[in-house]
C-alpha positions as CSV (number, residue, x, y, z in Angstrom):
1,X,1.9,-14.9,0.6
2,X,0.3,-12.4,-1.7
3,X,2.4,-8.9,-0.8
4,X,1.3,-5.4,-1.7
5,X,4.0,-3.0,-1.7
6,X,3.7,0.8,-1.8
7,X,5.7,3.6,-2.8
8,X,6.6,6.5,-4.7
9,X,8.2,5.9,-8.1
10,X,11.3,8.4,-8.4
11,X,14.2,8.5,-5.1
12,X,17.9,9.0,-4.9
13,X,17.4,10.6,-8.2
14,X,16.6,7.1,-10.3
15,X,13.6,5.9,-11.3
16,X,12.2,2.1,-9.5
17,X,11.0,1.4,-12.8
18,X,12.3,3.0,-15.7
19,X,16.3,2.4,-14.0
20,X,14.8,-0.9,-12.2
21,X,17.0,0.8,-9.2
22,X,17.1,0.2,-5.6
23,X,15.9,-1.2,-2.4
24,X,11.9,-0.8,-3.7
25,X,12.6,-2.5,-6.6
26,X,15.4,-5.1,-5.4
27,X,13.3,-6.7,-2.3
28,X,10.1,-6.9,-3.4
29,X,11.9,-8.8,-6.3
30,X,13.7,-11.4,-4.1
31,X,10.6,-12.0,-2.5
32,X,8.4,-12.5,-5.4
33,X,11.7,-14.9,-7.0
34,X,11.7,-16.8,-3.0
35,X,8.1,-17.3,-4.3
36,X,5.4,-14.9,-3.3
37,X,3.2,-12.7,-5.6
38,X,4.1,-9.3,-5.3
39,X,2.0,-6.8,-6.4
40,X,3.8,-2.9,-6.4
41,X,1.5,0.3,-6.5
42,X,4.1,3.3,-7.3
43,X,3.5,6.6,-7.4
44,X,4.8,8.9,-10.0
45,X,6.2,12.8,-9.6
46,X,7.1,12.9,-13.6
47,X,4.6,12.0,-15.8
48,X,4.9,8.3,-17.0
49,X,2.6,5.8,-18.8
50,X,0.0,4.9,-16.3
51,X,0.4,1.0,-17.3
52,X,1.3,-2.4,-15.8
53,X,4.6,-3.1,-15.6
54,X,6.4,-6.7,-15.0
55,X,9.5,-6.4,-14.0
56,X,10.6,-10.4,-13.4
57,X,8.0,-12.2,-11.7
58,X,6.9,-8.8,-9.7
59,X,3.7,-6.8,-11.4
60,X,3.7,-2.9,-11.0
61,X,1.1,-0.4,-11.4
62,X,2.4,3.2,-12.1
63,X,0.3,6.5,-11.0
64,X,1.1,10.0,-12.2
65,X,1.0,12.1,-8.9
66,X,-0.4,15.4,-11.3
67,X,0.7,18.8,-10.7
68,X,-1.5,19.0,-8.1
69,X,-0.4,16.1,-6.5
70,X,-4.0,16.0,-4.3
71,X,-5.6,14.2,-7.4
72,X,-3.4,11.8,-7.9
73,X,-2.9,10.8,-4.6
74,X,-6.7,10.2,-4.2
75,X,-6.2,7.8,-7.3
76,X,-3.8,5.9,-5.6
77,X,-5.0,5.8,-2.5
78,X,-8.1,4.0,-4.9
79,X,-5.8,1.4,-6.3
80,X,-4.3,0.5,-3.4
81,X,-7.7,-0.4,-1.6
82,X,-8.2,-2.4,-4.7
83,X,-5.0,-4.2,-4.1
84,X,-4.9,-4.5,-0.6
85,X,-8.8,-6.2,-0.6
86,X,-6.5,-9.5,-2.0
87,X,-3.3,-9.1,-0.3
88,X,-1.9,-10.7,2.7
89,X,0.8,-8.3,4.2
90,X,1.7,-5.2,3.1
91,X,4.7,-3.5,2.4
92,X,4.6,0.3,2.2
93,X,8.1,2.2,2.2
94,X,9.7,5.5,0.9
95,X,7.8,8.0,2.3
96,X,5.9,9.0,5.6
97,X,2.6,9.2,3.3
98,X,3.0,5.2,1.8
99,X,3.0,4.3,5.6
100,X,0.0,6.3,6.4
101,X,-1.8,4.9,4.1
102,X,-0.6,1.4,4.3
103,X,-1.9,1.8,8.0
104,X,-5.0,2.4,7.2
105,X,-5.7,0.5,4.5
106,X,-4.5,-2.5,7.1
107,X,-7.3,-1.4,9.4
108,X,-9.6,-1.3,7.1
109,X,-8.5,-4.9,5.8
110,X,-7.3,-6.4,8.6
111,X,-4.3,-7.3,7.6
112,X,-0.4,-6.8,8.6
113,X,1.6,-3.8,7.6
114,X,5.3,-3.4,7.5
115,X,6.5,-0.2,7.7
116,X,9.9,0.4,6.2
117,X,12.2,3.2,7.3
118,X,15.1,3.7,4.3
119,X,15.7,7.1,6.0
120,X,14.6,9.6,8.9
121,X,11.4,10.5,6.9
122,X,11.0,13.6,9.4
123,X,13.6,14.8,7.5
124,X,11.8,15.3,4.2
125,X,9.8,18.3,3.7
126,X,6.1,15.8,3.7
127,X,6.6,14.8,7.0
128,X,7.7,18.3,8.5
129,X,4.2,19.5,8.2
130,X,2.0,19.5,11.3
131,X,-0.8,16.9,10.4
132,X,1.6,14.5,8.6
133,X,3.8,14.8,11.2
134,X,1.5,13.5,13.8
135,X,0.1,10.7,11.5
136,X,3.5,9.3,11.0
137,X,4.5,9.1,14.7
138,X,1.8,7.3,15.5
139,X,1.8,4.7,12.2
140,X,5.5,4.5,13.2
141,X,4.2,3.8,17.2
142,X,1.2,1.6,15.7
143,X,1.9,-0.7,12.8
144,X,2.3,-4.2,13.0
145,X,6.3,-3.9,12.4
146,X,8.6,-1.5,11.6
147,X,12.1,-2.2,9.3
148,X,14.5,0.9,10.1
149,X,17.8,0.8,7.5
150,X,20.3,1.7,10.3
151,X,20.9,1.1,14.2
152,X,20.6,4.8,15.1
153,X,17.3,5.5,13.0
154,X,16.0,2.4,15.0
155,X,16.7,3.7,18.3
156,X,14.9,7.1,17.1
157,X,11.9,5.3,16.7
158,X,11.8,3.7,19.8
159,X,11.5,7.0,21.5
160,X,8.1,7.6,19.4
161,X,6.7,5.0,22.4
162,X,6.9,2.1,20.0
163,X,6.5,-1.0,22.2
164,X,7.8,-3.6,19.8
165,X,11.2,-3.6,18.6
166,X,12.3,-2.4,14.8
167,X,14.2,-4.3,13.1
168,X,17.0,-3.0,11.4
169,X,17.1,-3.7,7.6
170,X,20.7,-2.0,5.9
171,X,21.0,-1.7,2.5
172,X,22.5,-3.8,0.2
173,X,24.5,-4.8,-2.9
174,X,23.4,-6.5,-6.3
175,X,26.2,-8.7,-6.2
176,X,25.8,-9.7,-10.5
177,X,26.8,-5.7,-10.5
178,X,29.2,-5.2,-7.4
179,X,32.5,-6.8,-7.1
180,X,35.8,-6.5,-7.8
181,X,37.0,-5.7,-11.2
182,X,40.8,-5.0,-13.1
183,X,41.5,-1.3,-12.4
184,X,43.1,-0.7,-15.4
185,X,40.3,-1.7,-17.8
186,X,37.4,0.3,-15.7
187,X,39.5,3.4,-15.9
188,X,40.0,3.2,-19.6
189,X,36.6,2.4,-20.5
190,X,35.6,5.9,-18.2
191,X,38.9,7.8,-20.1
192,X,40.3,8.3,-16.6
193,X,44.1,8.2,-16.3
194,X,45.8,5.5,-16.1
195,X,49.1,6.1,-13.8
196,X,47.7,8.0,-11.2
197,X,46.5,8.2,-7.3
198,X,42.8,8.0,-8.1
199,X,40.1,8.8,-5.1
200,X,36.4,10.1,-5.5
201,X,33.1,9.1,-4.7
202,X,30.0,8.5,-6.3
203,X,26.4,9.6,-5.3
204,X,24.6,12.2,-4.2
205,X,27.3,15.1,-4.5
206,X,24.5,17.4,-2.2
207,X,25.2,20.4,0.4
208,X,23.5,18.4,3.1
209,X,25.9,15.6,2.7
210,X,28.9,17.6,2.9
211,X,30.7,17.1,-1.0
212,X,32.2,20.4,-0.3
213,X,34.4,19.2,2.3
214,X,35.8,16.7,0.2
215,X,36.8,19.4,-2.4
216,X,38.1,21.2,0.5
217,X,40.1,18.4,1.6
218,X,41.4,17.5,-2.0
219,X,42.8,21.0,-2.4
220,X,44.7,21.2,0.8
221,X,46.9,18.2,-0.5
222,X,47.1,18.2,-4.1
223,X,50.5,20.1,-4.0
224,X,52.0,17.1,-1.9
225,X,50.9,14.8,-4.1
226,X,51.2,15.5,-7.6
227,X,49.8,12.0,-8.8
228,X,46.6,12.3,-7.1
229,X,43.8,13.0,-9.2
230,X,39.7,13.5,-7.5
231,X,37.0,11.3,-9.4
232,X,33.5,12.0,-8.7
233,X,30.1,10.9,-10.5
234,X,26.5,11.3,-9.5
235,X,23.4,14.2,-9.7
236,X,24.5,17.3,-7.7
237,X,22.9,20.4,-5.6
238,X,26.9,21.5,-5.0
239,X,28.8,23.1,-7.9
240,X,31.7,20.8,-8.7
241,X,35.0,22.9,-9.1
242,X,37.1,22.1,-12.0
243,X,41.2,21.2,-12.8
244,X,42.7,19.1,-14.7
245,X,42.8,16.4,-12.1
246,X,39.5,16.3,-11.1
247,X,37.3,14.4,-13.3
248,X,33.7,15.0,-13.5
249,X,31.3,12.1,-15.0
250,X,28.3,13.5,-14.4
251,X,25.1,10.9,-13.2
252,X,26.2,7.4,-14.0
253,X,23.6,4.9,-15.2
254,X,23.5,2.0,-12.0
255,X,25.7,0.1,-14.2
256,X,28.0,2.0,-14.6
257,X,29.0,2.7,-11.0
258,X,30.5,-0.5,-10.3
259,X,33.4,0.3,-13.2
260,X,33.6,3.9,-11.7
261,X,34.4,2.7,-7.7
262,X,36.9,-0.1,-9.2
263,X,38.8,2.8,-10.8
264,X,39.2,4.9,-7.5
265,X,42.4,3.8,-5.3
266,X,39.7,5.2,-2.4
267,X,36.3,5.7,-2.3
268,X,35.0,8.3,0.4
269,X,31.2,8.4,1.7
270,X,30.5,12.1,2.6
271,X,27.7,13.3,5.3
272,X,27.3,15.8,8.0
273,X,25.8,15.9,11.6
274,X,22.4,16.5,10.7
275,X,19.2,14.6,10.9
276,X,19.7,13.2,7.8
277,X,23.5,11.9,7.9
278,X,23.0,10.3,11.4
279,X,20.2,7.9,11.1
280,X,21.0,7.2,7.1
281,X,23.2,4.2,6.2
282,X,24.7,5.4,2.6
283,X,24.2,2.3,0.2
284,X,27.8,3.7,-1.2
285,X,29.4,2.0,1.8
286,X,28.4,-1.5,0.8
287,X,29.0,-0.7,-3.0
288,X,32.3,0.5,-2.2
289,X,33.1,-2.3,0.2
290,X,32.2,-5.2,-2.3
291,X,34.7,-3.9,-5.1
292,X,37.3,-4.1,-2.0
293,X,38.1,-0.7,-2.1
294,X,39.2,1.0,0.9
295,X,37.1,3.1,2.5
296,X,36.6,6.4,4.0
297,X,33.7,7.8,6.0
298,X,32.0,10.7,7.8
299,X,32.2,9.7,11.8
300,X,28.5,9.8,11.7
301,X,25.4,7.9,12.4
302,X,25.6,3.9,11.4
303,X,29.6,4.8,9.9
304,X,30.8,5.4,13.2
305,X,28.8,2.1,14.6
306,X,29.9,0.5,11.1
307,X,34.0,1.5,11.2
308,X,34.0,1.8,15.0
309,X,37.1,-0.7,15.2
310,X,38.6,1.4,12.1
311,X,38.6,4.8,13.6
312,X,41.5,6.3,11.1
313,X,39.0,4.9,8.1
314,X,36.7,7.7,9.7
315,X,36.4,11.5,9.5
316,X,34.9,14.6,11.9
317,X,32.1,15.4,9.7
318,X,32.5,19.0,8.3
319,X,36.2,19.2,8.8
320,X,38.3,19.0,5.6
321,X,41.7,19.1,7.5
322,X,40.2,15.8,9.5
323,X,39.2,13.9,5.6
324,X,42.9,15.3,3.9
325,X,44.6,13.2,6.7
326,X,42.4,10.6,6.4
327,X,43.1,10.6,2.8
328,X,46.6,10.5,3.5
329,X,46.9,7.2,5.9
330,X,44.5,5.7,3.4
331,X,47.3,6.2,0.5
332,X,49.4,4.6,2.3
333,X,47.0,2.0,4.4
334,X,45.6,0.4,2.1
335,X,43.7,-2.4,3.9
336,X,40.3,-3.9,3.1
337,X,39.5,-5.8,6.0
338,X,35.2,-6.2,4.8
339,X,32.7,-8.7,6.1
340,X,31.1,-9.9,2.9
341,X,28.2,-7.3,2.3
342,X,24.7,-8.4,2.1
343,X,22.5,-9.0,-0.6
344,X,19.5,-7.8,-1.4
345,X,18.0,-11.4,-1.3
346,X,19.7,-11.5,2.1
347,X,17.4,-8.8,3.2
348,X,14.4,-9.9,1.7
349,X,14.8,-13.3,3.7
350,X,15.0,-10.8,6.6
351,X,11.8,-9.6,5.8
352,X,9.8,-12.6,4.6
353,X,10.5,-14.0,8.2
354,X,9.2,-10.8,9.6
355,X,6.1,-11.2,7.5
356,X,5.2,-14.3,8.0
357,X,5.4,-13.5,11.6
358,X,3.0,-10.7,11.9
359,X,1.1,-12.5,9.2
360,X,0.1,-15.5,11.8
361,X,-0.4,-13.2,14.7
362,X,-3.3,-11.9,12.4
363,X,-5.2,-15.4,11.4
């Protein structure tokens, strides 16, 4: 098949192209390596050369967005008619606006769109406004399919009066990156210390996700346990407090993340009751999972569906006292019971099914 895929250029604070990052980048790579040509149309919110990029065997063309953004969206919205005149499926993800264009540009076309979900869009600001809003119930109720990354965000968009099911597409792992490595050597190459109780996180340390209760929880038990030291590593809304056993590192580069979760003794995936943190599924969990680490959670969303036979792996969200005992049993309880985590070529097999599906219902 010839695929178009359409997104935005900068998420989770990396960029698809310039960190060759994430679910955007990984997918439409497996597909284009399981043989397809894969064409990516990304839009850009920094400025960046406007050029051709190949990343393996997939071709992207960048777009600066402009201050304005209007502009630049027009030019997109340009290329991508271009690109979609010689495509056979479409796959437009990362933002309420990719899939409202994809949708029409599959009218226009006739050709299938797949719609992909990678969070509850209606929880980014784009998608709060009135017109958008509307748009992107009904490309969500309309399109030819619909990938959702978790369970619950799946059964949200059934009550949009989709008639078809979703299908749910989780994140996944690189596994040339993820996997388990010697704990000593990771935390020397990080300058962590060596004899200690080491447990942390690393992503998105953000107020809507909750980091502060993991400071909170830290700081109840430090006194009982003067080994244990708190590792944590990734961009920040949340100021990070300081002592000498908590170790800051700052954003990671995506290969250095794997060294940083083999050095914790626990790695903890933070998030809150909100509409973000119970229709998300945190790629963390996988990352963490295929170093063998064990695992802590928020009781939230796909975590709780996820850990459900685990429930002392899992957390009240917002409650500190609820993660320090958690912390605690997890000292002590070490166990790493894990089904082996997906790959990103897993999913992408996933998808290319789903494609070729919707694909034939077309011709």
């Amino acid at each position: 098949m010839r695929i178009l895929v359409l997104t935005k250029r900068q998420y989770m604070s990396k960029d698809l192209l310039d960190d060759r990052f994430g679910r955007f980048r990984e997918i439409p790579l497996a597909l284009a390596q399981k043989g397809h040509s894969v064409n990516g149309l990304c839009l850009s919110y920094a400025k960046r050369d406007e050029n051709f990029i190949k990343d393996g065997p997939v071709c992207w063309q960048s777009i600066n967005a402009s201050i304005l953004k209007a502009p630049g969206l027009v030019k997109f919205y340009f290329e991508a008619s271009k690109l979609a005149s010689r495509a056979d499926c479409m796959w437009a993800c990362s933002d309420s606006i990719y899939g409202i264009i994809g949708y029409g540009l599959s009218k226009k076309y006739h050709i299938p769109i797949v719609f992909d979900l990678y969070d509850n869009f209606e929880f980014f600001f784009l998608a709060s406004l009135p017109l958008v809003k509307q748009l992107y119930r009904y490309v969500v109720k309309k399109c030819d399919a619909v990938t959702c990354v978790s369970r619950p965000l799946a059964r949200l968009v059934n009550t949009y009066g989709r008639h078809r099911q979703p299908i749910v597409l989780e994140n996944a792992i690189r596994k040339d990156l993820f996997l388990p490595l010697d704990k000593e050597k990771c935390r020397k190459k990080l300058n962590l210390p060596p004899n200690v109780r080491l447990v942390g996180t690393a992503g998105a340390l953000s107020k809507n996700r909750g980091i502060k209760i993991l400071f909170e929880a830290f700081d109840k038990i430090k006194n009982n346990y003067p080994d244990l030291h708190l590792a944590v590593a990734g961009p920040r809304n949340e100021k990070v407090p300081r002592g000498p056993r908590i170790h800051d590192l700052g954003a990671l580069p995506l290969e250095k993340v794997p060294t940083f979760l083999n050095a914790l003794d626990i790695g903890i995936v933070c998030n809150l009751e909100n509409r973000f943190g119970k229709y998300c599924f945190p790629q963390k969990t996988r990352e963490i999972m295929a170093c063998n680490i064990p695992i802590i959670a928020a009781k939230v969303g796909s975590m709780q569906e996820l850990l459900a036979d685990k429930p002392e792996w899992l957390y009240e969200p917002g409650d500190s006292g609820a993660l320090a005992k958690a912390i605690e049993y997890r000292l002590v309880n070490c166990d790493t019971d894990y089904e082996v985590p997906p790959s990103w070529y897993d999913l992408a097999d996933t998808l290319e099914g789903v494609m070729q599906k919707i694909t034939k219902l077309k011709t």
